[in-house]
C-alpha positions in Angstrom: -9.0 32.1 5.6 -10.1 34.0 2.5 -13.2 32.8 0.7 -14.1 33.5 -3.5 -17.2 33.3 -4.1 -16.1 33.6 -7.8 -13.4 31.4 -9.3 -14.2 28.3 -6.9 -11.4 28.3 -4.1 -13.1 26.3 -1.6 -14.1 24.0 -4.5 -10.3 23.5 -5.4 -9.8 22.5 -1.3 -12.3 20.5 -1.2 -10.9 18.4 -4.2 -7.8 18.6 -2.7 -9.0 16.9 0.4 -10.5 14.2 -1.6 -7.4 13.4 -3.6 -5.4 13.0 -0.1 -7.5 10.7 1.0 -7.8 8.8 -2.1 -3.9 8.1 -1.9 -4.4 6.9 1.8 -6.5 3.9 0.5 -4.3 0.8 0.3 -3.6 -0.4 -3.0 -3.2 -3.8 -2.0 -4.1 -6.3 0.9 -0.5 -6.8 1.6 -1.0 -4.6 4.8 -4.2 -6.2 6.1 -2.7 -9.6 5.9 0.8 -8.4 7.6 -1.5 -7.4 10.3 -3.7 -10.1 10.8 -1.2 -12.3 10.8 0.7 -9.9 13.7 3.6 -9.4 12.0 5.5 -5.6 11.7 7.0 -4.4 8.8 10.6 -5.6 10.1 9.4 -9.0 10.9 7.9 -9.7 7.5 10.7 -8.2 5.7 13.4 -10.5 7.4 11.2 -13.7 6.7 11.2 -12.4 3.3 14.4 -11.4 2.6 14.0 -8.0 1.8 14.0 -4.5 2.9 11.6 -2.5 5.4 11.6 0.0 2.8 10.4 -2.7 0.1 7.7 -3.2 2.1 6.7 -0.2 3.4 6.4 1.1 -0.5 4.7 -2.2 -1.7 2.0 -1.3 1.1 1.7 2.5 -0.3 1.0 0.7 -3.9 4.3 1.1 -5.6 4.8 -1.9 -7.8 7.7 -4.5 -7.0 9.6 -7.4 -8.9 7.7 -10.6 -9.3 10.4 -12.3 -7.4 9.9 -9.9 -4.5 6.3 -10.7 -4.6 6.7 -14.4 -4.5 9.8 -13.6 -1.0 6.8 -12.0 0.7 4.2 -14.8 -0.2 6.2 -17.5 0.9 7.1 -15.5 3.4 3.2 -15.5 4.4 2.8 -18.9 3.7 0.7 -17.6 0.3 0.9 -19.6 -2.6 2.0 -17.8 -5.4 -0.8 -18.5 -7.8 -2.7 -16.6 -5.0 -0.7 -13.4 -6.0 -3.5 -11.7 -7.9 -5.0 -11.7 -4.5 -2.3 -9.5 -3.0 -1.3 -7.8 -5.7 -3.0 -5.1 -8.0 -0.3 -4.7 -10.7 
């Protein structure tokens, strides 16, 4: 490992670090609520009606379709009105 004391390299790591873990927070509660309610990724998505992959990027914060959000509400049992909830975007 090289250290600068000049320049800032273990500055720039360090900010690196915290962007990292800034994109591991959730972006939405979709996740928490798949979990309380013991449901996997699959499950959800066949009540749904749609993808793993749909859900898997919906829980990483990608946006989605409102019709996709209102598969996985009432797949939940979530009224829609409730979406703002669930939903950040």
């Amino acid at each position: 490992m090289i250290i600068h004391f000049e320049g800032g390299c273990v500055i720039e790591q360090k900010k690196t670090q915290i962007n990292e873990n800034e994109s591991k927070k959730p972006k939405n509660t979709l996740t928490a609520i798949r979990e309380q309610m013991l449901l996997s990724k699959s499950e959800l998505a066949r009540k749904a009606g749609v993808s793993v992959l749909t859900i898997d990027r919906i829980e990483k914060g990608m946006s989605c379709r409102m019709e996709t959000k209102r598969k996985i509400l009432t797949a939940l049992g979530i009224d829609f009105s409730e979406s703002k909830k669930f939903f950040n975007d």
